[in-house]
TORPA-4810 file (N, C-alpha, C, O; in nm, 3 decimals):
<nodes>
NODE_1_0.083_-0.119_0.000_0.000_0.000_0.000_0.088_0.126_0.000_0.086_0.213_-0.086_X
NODE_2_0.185_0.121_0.136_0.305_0.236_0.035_0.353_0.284_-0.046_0.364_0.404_-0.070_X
NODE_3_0.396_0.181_-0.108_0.459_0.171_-0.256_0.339_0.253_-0.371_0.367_0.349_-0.442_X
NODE_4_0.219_0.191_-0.365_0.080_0.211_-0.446_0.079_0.342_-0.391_0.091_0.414_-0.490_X
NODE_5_0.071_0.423_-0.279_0.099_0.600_-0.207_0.215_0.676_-0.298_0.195_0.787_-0.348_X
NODE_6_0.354_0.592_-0.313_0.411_0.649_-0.343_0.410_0.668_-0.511_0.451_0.775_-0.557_X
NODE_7_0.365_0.567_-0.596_0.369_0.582_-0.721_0.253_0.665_-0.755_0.244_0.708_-0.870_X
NODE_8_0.118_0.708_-0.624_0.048_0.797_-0.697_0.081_0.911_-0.642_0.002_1.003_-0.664_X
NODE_9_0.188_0.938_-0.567_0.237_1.065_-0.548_0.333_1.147_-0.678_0.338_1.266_-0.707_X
NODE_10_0.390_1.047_-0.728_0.514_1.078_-0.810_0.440_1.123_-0.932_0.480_1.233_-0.971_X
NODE_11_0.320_1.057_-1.021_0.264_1.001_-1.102_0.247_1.144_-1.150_0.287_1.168_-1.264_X
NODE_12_0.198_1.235_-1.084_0.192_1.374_-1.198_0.329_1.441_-1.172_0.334_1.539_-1.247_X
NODE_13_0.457_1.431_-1.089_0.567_1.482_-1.114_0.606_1.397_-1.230_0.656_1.478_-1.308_X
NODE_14_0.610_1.309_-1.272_0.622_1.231_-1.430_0.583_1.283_-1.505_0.648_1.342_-1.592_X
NODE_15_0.448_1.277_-1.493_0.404_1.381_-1.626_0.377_1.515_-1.652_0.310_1.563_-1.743_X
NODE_16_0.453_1.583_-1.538_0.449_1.694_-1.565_0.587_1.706_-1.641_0.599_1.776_-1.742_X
NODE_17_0.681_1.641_-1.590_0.853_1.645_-1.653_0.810_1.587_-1.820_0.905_1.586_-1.898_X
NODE_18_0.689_1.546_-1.871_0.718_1.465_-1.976_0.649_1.546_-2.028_0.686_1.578_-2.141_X
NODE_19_0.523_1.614_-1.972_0.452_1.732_-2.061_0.582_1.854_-2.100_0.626_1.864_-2.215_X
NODE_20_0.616_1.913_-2.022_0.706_2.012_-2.006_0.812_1.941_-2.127_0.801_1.973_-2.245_X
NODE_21_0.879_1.877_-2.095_0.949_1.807_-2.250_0.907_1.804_-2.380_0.971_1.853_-2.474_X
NODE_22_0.770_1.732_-2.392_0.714_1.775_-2.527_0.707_1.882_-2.547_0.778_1.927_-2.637_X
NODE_23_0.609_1.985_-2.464_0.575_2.126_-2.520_0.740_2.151_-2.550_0.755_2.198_-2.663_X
NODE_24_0.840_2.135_-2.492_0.963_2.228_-2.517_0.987_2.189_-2.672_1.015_2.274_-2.757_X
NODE_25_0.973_2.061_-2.697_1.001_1.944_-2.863_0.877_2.031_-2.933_0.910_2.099_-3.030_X
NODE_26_0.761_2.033_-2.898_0.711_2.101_-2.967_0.725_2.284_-2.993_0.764_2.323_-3.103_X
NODE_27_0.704_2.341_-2.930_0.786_2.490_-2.956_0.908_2.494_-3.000_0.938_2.609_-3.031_X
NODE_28_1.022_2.392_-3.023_1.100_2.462_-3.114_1.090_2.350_-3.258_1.161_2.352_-3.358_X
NODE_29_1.017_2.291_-3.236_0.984_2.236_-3.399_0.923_2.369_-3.526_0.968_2.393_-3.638_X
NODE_30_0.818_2.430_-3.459_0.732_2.501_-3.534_0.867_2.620_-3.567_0.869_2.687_-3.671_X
NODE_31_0.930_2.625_-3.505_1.033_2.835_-3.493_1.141_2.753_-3.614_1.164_2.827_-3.710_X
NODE_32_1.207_2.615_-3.621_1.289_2.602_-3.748_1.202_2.619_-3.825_1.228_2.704_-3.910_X
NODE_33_1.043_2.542_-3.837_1.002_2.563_-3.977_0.969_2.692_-4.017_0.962_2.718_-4.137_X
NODE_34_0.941_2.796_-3.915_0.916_2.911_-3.982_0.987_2.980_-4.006_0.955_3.088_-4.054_X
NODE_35_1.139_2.938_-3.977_1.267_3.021_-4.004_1.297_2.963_-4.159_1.372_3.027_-4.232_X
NODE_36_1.228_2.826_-4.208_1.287_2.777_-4.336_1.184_2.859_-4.415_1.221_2.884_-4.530_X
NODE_37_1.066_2.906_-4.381_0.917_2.923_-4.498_0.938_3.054_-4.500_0.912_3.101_-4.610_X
NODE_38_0.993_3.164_-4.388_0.941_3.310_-4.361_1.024_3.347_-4.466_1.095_3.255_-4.506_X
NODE_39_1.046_3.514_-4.553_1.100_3.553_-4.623_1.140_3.653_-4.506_1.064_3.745_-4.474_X
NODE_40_1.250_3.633_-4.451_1.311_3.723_-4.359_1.448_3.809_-4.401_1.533_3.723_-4.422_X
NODE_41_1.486_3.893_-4.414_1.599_3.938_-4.461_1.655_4.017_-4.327_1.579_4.068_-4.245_X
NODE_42_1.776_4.019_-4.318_1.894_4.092_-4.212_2.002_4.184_-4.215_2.088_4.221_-4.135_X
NODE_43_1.959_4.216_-4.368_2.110_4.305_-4.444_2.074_4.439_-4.372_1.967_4.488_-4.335_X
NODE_44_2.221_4.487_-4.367_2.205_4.625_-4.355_2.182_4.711_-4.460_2.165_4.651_-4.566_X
NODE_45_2.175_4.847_-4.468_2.084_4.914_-4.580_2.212_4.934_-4.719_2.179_4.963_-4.834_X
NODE_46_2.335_4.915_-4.680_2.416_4.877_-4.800_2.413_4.762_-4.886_2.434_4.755_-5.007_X
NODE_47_2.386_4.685_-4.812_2.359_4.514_-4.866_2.240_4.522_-4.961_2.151_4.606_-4.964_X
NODE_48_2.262_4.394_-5.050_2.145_4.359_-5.155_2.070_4.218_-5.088_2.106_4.136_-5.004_X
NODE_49_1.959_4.235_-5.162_1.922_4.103_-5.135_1.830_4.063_-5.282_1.787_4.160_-5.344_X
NODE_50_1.803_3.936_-5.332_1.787_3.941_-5.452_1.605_3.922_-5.468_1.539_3.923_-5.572_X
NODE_51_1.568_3.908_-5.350_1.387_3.893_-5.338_1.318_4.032_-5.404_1.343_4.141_-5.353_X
NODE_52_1.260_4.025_-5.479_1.192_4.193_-5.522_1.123_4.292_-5.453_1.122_4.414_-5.463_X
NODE_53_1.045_4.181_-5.352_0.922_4.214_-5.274_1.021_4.303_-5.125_0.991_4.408_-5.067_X
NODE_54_1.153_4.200_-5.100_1.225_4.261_-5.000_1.265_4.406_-5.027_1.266_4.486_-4.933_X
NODE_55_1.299_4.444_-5.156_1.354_4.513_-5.213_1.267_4.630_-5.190_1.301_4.724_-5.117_X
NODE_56_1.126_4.623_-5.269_1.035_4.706_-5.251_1.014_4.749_-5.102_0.998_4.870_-5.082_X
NODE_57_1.012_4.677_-5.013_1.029_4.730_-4.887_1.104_4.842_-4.792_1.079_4.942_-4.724_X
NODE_58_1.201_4.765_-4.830_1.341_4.801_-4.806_1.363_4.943_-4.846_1.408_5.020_-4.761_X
NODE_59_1.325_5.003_-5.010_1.311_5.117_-5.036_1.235_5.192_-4.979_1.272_5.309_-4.987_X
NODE_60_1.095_5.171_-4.894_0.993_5.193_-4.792_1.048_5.270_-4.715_1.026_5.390_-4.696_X
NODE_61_1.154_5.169_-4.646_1.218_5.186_-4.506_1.325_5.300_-4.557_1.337_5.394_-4.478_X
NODE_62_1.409_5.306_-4.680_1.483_5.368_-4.704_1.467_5.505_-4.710_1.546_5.582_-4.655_X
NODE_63_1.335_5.551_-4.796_1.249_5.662_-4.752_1.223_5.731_-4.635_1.228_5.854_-4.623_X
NODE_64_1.187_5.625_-4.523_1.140_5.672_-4.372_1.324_5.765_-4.382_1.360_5.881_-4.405_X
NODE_65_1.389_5.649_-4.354_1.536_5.669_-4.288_1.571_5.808_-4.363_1.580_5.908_-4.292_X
NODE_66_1.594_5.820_-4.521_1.669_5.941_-4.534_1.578_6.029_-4.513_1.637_6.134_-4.483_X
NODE_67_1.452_6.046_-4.511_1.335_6.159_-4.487_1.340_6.184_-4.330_1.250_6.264_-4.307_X
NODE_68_1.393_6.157_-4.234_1.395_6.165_-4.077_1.539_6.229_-4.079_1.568_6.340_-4.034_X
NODE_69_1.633_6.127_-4.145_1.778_6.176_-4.074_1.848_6.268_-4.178_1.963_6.295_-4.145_X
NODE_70_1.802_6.329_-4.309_1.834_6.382_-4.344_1.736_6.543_-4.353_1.792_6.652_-4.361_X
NODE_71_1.646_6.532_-4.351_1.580_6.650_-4.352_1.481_6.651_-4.458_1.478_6.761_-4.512_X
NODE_72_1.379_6.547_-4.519_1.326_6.528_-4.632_1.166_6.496_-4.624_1.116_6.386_-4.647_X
NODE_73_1.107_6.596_-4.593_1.005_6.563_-4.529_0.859_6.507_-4.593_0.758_6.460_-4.541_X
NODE_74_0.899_6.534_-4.728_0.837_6.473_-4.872_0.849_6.329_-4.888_0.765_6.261_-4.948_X
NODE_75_0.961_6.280_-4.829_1.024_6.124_-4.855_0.928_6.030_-4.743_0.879_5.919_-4.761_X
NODE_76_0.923_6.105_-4.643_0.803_6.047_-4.543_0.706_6.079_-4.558_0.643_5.992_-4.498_X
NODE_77_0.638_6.144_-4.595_0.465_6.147_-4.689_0.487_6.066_-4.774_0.380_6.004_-4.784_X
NODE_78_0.580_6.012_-4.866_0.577_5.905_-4.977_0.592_5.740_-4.889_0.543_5.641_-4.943_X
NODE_79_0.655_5.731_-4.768_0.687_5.643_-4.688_0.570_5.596_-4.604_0.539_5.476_-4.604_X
NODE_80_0.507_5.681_-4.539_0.332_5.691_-4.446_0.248_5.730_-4.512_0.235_5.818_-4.598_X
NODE_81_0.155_5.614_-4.437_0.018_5.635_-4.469_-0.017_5.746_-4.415_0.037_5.783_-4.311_X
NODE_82_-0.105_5.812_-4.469_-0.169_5.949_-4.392_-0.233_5.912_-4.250_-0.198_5.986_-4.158_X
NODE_83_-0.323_5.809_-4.218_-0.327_5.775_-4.103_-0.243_5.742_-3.955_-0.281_5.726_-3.839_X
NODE_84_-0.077_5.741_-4.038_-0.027_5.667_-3.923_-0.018_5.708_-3.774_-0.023_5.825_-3.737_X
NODE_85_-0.008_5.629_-3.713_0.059_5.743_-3.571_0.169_5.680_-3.530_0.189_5.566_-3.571_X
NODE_86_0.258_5.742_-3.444_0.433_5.684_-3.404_0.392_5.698_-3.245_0.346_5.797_-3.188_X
NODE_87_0.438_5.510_-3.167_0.374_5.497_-3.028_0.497_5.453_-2.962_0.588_5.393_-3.020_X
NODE_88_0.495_5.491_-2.815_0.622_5.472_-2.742_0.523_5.485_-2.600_0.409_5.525_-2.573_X
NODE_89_0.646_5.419_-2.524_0.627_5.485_-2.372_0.676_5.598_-2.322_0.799_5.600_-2.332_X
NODE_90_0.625_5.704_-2.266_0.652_5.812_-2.214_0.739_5.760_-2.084_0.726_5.649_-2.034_X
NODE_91_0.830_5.862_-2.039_0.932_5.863_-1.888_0.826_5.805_-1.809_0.843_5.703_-1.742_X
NODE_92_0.693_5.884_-1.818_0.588_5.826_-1.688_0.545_5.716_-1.716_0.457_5.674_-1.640_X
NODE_93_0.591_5.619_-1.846_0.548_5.507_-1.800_0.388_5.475_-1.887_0.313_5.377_-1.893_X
NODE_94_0.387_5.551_-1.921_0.257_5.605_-1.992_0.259_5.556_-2.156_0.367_5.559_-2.216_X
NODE_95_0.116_5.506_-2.237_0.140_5.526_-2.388_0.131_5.683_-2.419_0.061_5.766_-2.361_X
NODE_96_0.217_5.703_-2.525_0.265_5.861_-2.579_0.204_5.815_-2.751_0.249_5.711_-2.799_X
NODE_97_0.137_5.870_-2.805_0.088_5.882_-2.943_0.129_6.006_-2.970_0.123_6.099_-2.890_X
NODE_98_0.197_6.017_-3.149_0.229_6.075_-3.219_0.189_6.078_-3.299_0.219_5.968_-3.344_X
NODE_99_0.106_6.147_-3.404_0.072_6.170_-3.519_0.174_6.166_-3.663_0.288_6.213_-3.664_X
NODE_100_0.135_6.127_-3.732_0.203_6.060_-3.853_0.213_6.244_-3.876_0.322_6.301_-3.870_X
NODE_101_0.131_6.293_-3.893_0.147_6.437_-4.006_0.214_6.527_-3.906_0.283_6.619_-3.949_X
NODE_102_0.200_6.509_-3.775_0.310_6.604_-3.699_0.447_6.552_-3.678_0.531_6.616_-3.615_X
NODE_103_0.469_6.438_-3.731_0.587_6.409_-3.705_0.637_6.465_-3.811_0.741_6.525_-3.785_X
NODE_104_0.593_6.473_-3.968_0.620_6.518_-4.094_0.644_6.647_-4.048_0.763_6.675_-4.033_X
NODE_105_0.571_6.723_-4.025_0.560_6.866_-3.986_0.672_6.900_-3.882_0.676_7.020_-3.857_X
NODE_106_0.760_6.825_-3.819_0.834_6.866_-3.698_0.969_6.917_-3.792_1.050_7.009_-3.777_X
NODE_107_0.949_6.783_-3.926_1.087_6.703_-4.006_1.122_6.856_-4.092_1.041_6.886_-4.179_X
NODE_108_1.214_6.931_-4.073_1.259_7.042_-4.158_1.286_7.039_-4.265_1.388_6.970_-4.263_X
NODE_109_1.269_7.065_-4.364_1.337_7.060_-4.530_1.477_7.109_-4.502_1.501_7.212_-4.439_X
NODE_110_1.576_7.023_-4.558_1.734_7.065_-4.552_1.837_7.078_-4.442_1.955_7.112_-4.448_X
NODE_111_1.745_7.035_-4.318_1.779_7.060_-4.224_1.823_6.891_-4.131_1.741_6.830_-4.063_X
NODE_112_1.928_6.858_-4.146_1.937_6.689_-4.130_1.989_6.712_-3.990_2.055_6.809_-3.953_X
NODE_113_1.943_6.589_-3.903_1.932_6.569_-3.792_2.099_6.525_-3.734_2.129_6.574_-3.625_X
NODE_114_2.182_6.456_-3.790_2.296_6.408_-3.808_2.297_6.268_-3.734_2.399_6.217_-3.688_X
NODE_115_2.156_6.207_-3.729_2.148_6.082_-3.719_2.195_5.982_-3.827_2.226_6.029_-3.936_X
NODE_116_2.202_5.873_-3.811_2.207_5.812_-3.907_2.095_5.657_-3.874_2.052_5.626_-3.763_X
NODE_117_2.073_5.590_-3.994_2.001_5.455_-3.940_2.025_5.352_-4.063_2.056_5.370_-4.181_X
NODE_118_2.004_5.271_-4.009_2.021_5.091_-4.074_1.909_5.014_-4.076_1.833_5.044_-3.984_X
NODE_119_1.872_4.931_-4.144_1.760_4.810_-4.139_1.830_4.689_-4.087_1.935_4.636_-4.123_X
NODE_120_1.750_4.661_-3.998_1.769_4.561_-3.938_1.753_4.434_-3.958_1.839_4.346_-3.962_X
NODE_121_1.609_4.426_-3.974_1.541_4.293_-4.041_1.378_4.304_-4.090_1.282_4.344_-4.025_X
NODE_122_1.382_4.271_-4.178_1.260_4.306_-4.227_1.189_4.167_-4.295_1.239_4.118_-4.396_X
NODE_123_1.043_4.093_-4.220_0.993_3.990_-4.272_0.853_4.045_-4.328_0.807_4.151_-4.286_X
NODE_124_0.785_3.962_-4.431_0.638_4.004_-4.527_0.651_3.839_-4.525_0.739_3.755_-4.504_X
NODE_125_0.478_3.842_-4.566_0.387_3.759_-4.623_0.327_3.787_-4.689_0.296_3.882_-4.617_X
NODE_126_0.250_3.805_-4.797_0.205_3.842_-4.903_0.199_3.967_-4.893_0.304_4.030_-4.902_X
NODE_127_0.074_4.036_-4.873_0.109_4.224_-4.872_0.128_4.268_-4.726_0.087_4.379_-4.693_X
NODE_128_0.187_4.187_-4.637_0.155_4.262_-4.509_0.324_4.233_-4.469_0.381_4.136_-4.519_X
NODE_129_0.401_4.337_-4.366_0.483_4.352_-4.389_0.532_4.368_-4.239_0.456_4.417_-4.155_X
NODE_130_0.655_4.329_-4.207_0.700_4.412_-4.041_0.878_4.418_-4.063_0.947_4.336_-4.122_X
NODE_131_0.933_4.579_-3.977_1.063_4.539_-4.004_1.070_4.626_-3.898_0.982_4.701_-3.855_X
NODE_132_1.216_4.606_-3.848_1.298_4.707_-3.755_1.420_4.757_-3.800_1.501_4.703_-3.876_X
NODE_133_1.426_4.901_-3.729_1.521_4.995_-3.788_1.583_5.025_-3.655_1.531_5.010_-3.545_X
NODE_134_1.716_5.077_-3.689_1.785_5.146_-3.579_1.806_5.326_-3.642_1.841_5.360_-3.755_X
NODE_135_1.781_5.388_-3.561_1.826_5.514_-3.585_1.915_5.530_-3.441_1.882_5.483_-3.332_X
NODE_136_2.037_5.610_-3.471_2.149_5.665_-3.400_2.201_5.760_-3.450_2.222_5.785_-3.569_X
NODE_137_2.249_5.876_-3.267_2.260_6.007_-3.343_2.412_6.013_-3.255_2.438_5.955_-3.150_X
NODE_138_2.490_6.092_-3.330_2.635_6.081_-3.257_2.617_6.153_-3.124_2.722_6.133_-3.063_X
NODE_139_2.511_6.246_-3.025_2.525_6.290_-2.947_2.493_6.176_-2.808_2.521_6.201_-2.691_X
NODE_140_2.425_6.046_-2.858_2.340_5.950_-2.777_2.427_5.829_-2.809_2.486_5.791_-2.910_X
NODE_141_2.411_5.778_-2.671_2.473_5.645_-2.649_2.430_5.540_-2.707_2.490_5.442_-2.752_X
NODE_142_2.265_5.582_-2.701_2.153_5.468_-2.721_2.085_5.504_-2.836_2.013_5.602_-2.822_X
NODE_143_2.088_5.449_-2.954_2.029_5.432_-3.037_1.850_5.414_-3.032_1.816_5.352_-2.931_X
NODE_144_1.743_5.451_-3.112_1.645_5.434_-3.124_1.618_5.310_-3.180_1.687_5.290_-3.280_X
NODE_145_1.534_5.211_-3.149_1.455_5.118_-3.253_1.368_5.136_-3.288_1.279_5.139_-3.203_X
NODE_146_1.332_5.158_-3.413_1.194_5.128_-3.440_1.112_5.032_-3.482_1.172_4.961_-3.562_X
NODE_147_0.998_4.994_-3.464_0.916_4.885_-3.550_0.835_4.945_-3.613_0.779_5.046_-3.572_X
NODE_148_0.810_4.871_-3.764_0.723_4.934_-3.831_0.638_4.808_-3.873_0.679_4.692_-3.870_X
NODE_149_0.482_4.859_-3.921_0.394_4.759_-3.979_0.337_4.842_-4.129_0.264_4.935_-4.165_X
NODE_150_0.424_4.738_-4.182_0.417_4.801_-4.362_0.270_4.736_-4.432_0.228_4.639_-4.369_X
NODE_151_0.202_4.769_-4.529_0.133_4.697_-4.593_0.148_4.748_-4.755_0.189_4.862_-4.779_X
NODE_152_0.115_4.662_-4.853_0.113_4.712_-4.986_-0.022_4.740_-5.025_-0.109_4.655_-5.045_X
NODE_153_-0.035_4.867_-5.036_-0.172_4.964_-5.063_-0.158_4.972_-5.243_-0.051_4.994_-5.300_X
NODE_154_-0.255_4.956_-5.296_-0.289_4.932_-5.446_-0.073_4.947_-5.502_-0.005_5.045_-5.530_X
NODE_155_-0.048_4.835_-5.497_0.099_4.765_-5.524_0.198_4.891_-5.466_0.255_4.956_-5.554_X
NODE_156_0.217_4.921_-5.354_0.305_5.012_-5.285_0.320_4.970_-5.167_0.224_4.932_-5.099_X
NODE_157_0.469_4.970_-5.115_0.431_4.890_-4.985_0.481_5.079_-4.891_0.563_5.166_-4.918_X
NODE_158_0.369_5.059_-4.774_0.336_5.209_-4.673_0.371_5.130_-4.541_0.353_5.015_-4.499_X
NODE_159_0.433_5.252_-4.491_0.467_5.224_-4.354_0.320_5.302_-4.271_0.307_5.423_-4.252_X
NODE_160_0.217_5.190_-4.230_0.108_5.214_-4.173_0.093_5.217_-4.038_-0.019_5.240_-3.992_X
NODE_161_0.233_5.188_-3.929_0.233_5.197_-3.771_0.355_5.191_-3.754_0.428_5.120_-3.823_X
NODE_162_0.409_5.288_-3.626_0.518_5.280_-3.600_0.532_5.240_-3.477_0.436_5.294_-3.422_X
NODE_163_0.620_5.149_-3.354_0.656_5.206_-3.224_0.793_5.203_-3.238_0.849_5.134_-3.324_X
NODE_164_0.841_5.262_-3.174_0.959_5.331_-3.095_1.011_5.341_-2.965_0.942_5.398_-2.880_X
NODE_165_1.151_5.285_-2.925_1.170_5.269_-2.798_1.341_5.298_-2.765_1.404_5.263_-2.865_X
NODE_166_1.381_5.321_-2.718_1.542_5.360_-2.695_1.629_5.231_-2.655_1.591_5.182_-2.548_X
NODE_167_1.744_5.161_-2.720_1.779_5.029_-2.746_1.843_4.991_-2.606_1.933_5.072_-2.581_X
NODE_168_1.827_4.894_-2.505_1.920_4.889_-2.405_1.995_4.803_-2.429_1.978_4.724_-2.523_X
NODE_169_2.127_4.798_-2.323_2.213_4.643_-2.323_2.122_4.547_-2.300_2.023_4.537_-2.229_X
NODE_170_2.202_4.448_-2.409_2.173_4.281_-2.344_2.294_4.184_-2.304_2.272_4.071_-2.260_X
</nodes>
């Protein structure tokens, strides 16, 4: 009768060690296959890549970047949707919304920020789109990230949401 106590004591520490095992076999089965199917690219904004669709993107993002860090404020009306807004956390901790057309409106003609930025990685599925950017300015330690959610609006791919957050160590 002990023995029969003790094997139904153990009996869900077993299967909890054997659940916990599968789920682990299962969660990283699905992340190789979607690393073999996703069209993910990692180049920086000098690099080529030979996908078209990446490409088209990529010029998207290329738009945002020289229209922010150079002073081009036309290049980001061609880059955003008129709807967009740019979202972060405020110091307090708080969501902070930005308006797509005041951010345009802040952006000076000729007047470049002396930031600079890179693409990071940028993945799509048919017209819907997500990538991250770094912007860095020589006065800051910490670089900006951004995420963007692109879509292709009658065959154009638009940067339709932004957030934004300041990069820490890992």
């Amino acid at each position: 009768m002990e023995n029969a106590f003790k094997f139904l004591f153990m009996l869900p520490l077993i299967c909890m060690l054997c659940l916990t095992s599968c789920v682990q076999d299962a969660a990283e089965e699905p992340v190789e296959t979607l690393k073999a199917t996703t069209k993910t690219e990692t180049k920086t904004e000098t690099e080529t890549t030979t996908d078209p669709e990446t490409e088209l993107i990529r010029a998207t993002l290329i738009d945002y970047i020289q229209g922010s860090t150079n002073g081009q404020p036309n290049r980001l009306k061609k880059a955003f949707h008129p709807d967009l807004n740019l979202y972060s956390i405020g110091k307090d901790g708080k969501l902070s919304i930005w308006s797509g057309t005041d951010y345009i409106l802040d952006t000076k003609e000729g007047k470049p920020t002396g930031e600079t930025g890179k693409i990071l990685s940028v993945d799509y599925e048919n017209n819907a789109a997500m990538a991250k950017v770094e912007i860095a300015h020589p006065k800051s330690s910490s670089p900006y990230i951004d995420y963007f959610m692109l879509l292709k609006i009658e065959g154009t791919w638009t940067i339709v949401h932004k957030m934004y957050t300041k990069k820490t160590s890992r």
